[in-house]
C-alpha positions in Angstrom: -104.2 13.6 -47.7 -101.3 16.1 -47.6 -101.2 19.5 -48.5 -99.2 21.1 -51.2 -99.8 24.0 -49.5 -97.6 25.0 -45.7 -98.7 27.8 -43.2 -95.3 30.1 -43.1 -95.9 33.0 -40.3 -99.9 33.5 -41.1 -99.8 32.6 -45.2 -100.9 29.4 -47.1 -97.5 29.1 -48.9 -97.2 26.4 -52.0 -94.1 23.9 -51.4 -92.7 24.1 -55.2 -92.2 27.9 -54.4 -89.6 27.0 -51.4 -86.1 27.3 -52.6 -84.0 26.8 -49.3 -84.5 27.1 -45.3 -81.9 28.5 -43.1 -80.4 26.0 -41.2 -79.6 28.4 -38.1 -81.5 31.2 -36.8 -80.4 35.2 -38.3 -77.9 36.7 -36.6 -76.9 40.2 -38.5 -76.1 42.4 -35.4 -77.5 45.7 -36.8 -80.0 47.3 -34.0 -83.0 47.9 -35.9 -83.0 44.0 -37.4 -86.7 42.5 -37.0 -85.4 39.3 -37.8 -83.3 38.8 -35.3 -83.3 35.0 -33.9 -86.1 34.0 -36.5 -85.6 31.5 -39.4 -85.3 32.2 -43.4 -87.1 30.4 -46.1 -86.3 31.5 -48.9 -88.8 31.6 -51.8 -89.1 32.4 -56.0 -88.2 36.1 -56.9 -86.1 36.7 -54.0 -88.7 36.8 -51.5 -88.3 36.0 -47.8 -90.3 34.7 -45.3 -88.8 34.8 -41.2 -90.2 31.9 -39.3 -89.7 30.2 -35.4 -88.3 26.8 -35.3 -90.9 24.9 -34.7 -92.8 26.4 -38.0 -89.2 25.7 -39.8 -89.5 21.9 -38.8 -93.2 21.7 -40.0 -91.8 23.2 -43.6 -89.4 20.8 -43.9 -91.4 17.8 -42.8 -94.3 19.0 -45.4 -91.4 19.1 -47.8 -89.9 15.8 -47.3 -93.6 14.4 -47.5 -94.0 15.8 -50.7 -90.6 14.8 -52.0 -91.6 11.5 -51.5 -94.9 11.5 -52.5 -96.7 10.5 -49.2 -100.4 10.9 -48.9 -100.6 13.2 -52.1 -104.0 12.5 -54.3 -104.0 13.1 -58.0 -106.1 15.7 -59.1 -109.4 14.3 -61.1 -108.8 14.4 -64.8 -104.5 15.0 -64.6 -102.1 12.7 -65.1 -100.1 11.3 -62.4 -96.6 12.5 -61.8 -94.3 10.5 -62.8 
């Protein structure tokens, strides 16, 4: 069974909070950037998280998988999604 949950940098973050992923790594050009080279996913309230590619990929993968429904259980006494 899948997770609805994704491991972004060290937190257990839920997929419906994901608004959008960067596409290509930041690039600002100011000196004291910490973000420098790293990926965006962007979450609810405005919040960021800065990931490496490799976590990016996983996100969207875990994303696609529950987009389409693969491997997700229901939960014991909830209706299924339709």
């Amino acid at each position: 069974m899948s997770s609805l949950f994704c491991i972004i940098d060290d937190k257990h973050v839920p997929l419906y909070r994901i608004l959008w992923i960067s596409d290509v790594p930041h690039f600002c050009g100011a000196e004291d950037c910490l973000c420098e080279g790293q990926y965006e996913v962007r979450l609810e309230q405005g919040e960021s998280l800065w990931t490496n590619r490799e976590e990016r990929d996983t996100v969207i993968a875990a994303l696609e998988r529950w987009h389409a429904g693969d491997d997700f259980d229901d939960v014991e006494g909830e209706e299924p999604w339709a």
